[in-house]
N, C-alpha and C positions, 0 to 999 in steps of 0.2 A: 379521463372520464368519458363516458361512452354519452355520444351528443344525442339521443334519441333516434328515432325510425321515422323516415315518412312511409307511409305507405304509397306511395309512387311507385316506391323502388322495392320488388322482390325478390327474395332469398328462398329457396329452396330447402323444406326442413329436409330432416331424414329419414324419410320412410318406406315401409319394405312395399312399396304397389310396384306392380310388374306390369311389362310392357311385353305382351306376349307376340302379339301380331302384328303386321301393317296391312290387314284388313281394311277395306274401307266399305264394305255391303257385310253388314249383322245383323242379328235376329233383334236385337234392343239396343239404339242408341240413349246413353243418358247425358244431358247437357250440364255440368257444373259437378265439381268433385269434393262439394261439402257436404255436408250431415244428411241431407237430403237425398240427394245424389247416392253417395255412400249407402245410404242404408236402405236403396229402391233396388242400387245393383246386390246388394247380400242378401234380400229377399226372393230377389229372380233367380238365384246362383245356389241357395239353399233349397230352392226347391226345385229347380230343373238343372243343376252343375251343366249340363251341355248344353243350355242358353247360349248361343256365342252374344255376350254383351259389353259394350265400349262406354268408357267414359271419356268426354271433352272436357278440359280443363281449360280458360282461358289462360292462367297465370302460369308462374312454374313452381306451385306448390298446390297441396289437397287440404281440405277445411275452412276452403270458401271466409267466413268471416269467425271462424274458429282459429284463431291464428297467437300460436304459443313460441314467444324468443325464448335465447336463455342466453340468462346473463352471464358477465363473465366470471362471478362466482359461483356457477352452475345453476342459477334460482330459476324456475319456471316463470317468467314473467306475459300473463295474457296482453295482445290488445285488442285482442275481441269478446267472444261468446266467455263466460269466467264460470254461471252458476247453473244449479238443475235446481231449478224450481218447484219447490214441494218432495221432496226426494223420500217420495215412500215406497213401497215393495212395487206401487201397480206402476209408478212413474219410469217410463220407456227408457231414460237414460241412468235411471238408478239399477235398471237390470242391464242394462251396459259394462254400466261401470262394474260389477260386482263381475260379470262375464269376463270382461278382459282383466281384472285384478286390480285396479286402479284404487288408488288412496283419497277418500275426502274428507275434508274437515267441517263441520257447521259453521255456516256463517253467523252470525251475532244479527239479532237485532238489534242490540242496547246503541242509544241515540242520546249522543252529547251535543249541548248545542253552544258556542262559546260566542260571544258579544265581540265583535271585534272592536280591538282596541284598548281593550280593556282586558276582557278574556273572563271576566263574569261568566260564569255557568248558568245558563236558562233551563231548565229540565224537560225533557221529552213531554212530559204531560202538557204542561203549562205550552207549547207548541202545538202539539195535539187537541187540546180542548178547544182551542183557537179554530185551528185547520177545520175541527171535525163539524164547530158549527157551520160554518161557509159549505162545507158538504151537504150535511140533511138539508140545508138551506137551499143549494141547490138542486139535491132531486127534488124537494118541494115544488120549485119552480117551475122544474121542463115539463113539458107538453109532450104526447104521444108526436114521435117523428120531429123534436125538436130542432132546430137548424142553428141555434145560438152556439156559440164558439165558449169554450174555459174561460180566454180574455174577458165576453161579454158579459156573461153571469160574473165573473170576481168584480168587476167595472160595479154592475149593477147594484152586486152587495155591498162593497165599500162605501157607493153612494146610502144604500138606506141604511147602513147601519152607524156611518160614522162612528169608526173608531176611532179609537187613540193613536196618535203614532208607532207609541211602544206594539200594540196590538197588531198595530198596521204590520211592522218587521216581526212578531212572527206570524202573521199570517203565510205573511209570502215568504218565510222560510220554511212551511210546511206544505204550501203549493208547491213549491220548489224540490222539498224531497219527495212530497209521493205524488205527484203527478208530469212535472217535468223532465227531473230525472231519469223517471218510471217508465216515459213512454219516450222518452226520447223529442220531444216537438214542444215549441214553440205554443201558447197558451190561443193565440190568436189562429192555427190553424189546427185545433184540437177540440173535435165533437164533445160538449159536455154531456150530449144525452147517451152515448154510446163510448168516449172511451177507456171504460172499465166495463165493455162487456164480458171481457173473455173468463173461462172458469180456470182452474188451476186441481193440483192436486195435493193432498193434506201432507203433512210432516216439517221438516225445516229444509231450506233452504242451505246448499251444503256446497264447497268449494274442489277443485281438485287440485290437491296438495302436489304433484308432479306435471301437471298442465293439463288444460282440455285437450289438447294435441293428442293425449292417450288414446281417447273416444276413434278419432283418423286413424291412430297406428293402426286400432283394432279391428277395424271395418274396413282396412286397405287391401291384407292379404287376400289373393286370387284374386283380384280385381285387376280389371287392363285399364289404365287410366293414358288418356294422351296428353300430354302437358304443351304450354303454348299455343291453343288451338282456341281461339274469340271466334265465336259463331256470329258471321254475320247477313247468314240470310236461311230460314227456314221456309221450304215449301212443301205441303201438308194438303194440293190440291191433290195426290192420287189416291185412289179407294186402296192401293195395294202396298202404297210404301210410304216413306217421306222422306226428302233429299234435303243433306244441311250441308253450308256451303260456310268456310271459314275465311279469317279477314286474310292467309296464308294461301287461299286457293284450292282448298284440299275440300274435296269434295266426299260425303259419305250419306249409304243409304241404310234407311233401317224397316223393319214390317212397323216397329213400335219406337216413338219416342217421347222422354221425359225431359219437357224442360224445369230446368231448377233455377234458371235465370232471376236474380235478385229482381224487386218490387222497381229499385232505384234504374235497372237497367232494362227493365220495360219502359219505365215512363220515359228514358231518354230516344225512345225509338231507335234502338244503334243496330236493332235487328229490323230485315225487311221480310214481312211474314208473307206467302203465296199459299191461297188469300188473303188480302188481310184478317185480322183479326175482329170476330164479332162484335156490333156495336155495346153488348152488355158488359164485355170484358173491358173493352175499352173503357166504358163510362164508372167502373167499377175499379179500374186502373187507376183513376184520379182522383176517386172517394176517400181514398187513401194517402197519409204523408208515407215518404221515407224518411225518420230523421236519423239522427246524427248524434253516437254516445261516443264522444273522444274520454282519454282519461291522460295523466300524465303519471307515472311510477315512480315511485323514489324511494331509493336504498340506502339506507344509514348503518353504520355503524353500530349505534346506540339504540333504542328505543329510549331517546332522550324525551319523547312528548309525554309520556305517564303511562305508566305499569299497570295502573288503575283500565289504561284505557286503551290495551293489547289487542282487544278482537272487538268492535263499535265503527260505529259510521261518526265521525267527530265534523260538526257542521259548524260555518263560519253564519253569525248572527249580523247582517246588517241594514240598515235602513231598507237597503231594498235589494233583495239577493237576486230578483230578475236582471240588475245590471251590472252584478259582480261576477268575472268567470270563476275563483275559486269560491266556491262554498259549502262542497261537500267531499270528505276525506274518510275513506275508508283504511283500518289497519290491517295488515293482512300480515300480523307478527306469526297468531297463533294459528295461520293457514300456511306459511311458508317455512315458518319458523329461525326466521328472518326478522331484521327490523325493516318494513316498507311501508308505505303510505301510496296512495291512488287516490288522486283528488279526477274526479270526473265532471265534465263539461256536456250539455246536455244540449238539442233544440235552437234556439235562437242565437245562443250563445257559440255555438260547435262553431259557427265562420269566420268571426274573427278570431279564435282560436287559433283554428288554421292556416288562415291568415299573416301570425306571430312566427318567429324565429323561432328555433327551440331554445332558443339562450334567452329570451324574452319571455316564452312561455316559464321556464326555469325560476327566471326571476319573480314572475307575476305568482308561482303556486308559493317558493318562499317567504314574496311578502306577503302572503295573507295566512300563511304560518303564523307569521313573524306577529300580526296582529292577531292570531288566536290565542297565541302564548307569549304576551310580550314582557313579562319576569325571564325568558327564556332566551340563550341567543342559539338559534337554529343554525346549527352545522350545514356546511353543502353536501349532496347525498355524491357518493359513493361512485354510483352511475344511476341515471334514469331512462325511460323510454315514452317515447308520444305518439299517440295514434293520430294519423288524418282518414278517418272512414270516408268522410265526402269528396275526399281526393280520388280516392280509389276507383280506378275505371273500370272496374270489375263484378263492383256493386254500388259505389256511389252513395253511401249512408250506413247505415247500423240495421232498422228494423220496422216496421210497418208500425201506424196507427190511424185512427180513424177521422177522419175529415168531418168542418160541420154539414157537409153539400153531403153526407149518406143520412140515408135513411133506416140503418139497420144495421148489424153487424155481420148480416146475410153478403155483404160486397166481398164478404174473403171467401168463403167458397164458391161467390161468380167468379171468381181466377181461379178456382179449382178445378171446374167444369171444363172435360176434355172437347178436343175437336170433335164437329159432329160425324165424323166418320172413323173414329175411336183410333183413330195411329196416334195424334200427338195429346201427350198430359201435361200435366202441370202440379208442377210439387214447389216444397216451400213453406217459409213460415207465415209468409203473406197472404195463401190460399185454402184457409181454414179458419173459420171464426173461434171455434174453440182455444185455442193458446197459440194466438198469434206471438212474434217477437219473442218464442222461446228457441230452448235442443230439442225438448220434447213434443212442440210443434212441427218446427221442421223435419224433426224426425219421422215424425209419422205420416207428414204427408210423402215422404216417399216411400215409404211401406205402403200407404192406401193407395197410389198409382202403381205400384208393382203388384197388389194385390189384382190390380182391374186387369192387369194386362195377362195375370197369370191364370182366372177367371174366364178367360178368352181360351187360353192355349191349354185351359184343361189341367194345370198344376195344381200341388198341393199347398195352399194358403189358408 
């Protein structure tokens, strides 16, 4: 049986990026070689091909938090980035995909919710109608520039509304899937006035049936990417270049560079910028969480859990799902075409998660099978896989969200906002209020810094 993945430890996919030069002075350095990154250097290179432009990789793989295994019966299995949200014609990774040939499937909204223990079926609505009033209830609430926490307003409403117990679980199993889950954080460090600012784009929500690692293959060719290479000091004090210095010693200069550096590995200061960095970004740096979407994978044999219930999110009902790590199972039969399950761990919960053995994590997603289906006796899968995003010294969490200490949703393109002597940008999902914590966020914010710089130099953009 294959024991799961920490992400500590790196493995190298297979892909065609080429290592052309041992350059170290280029016309564009770009820092980090996921989606971001990626898609700032094929912007520069489509439209000036004699750009000489470098990508720094810390790791020894490309796709940053896009990161696709495969199992040992060849299945695509993600532990990272999985969906394109809103996957219509104008959505940036839906004309990706359709560019490079890539196969997806729709994801399912339909929403089982099963009672642990028992394994009573609660239905979507009767969870929803729930959730939805604590909702209106709380925009009713917030004040312009509100600074109260998700914790505080659900705290508030429990109090004046006194419900019932039964009410009470599914309340907070509908907090649970669309706001915890959703955003990745912890209720108590999660702006209620702001975070659902972001917009999105129309259509469903769609999988890729051969991995998101397609997205990288596609966007690698002609690229010089250098592997191994953790930036650990940028200086951006000259009008004419900017010199980036690695934890390796290797020193490189560029007229332009883009950092793509994850939200998590700002806040941990492991780069030392020359100058420091502005006090807006900074304070705009910590407006923001980075949390934490781990999931655990499991491959079966059988689609022994119900036929009925192939392509849905099947959610564990309990008293109180904020202290349960399993309670939300997605089937990913009719995306892989495979029997699998991915139960994801979200926010407060993602550390002791992490924390657990994989033999313990194993056991802990079985038994709350076990009590969703318990007429059922649940087989051991196959092989599985476990992400530790917060382990990862590379990014350090999953995906940005918004803190109750902002004032706005304006703090994600204060990290967008280049140096004020336009060499160093900044790209990312994190620096863009429009669709933060997406592909097609990230994506675009390295299009719009390869845009600025190609705006400079006179290119076709």
């Amino acid at each position: 049986m294959y024991t799961g993945i920490k992400l500590l430890t790196f493995v190298a996919l297979t892909v065609s990026a080429a290592e052309f030069t041992t350059a170290t002075s280029v016309d564009v350095l770009i820092i980090g070689a996921g989606i971001s990154g990626l898609g700032a250097a094929r912007t520069l290179l489509t439209s000036k091909p004699t750009l000489n432009v470098l990508v720094l990789e810390a790791s020894q793989r490309a796709g940053g938090r896009i990161y696709t295994v495969t199992s040992k019966g060849g299945l695509p299995i993600e532990l990272g980035a999985s969906w394109i949200h809103g996957a219509s014609a104008s959505n940036p990774i839906t004309q990706l995909a359709k560019q490079f040939g890539l196969k997806t499937a729709i994801s399912s909204d339909d929403q089982f919710f099963l009672t642990n223990g028992t394994g009573k079926e609660v239905t979507y609505k009767a969870v929803n109608t729930v959730y939805r009033a604590f909702y209106k209830w709380m925009e009713n609430k917030l004040t312009n520039k509100d600074r109260r926490s998700v914790r505080t307003m659900l705290d508030e409403y429990l109090k004046a509304k006194k419900l019932s117990s039964y009410d009470q679980s599914l309340l907070k199993a509908g907090v649970n899937s669309n706001i915890v889950q959703e955003y990745a954080s912890g209720l108590a460090t999660l702006s209620a006035a702001y975070f659902d600012q972001d917009g999105g784009f129309d259509g469903d929500d769609v999988m890729f049936s051969n991995g998101t690692i397609g997205l990288i293959n596609g966007l690698l060719p002609g690229t010089q990417v250098r592997y191994g290479q953790q930036v650990s000091a940028i200086d951006y004090s000259s009008t004419t270049q900017v010199k980036v210095t690695t934890i390796r010693g290797d020193v490189f200069t560029a007229s332009y560079v883009i950092s793509t550096l994850p939200l998590g590995v700002m806040q941990r200061n492991t780069v030392k910028w020359t100058p420091a960095l502005d006090a807006a970004k900074v304070q705009a740096m910590y407006m923001l969480n980075f949390g934490t979407l781990d999931r655990i994978t499991l491959v079966f044999n059988t689609n022994w859990w119900d036929s009925e219930k192939e392509d849905c999110w099947v959610n564990r009902l309990t008293a109180d799902n904020e202290k349960n790590l399993f309670t939300e199972f997605y089937s990913l039969t009719n995306i892989l075409n495979r029997n699998a399950l991915v139960a994801f761990v979200a926010g407060d919960l993602a550390a002791p998660f992490e924390a657990m053995s994989n033999t313990s994590i194993l056991s802990g997603a079985l038994a709350a099978l076990s009590s969703m289906f318990p007429s059922i006796t649940v087989p051991q899968p196959t092989e599985y896989f476990i992400s530790r995003w917060a382990q990862n010294p590379f990014s350090y969490g999953a995906y940005s969200s918004i803190r109750p200490n902002a004032t706005s949703g304006s703090v994600y393109d204060t990290l967008g906002v280049p140096s004020s002597n336009k060499r160093l940008m900044f790209a990312g999902e994190a620096t863009q209020k429009a669709y933060p914590s997406t592909l097609h966020g990230a994506y675009n914010s390295g299009v719009r810094e390869a845009k600025r710089i190609l705006q400079v130099l006179g290119g076709k953009h």
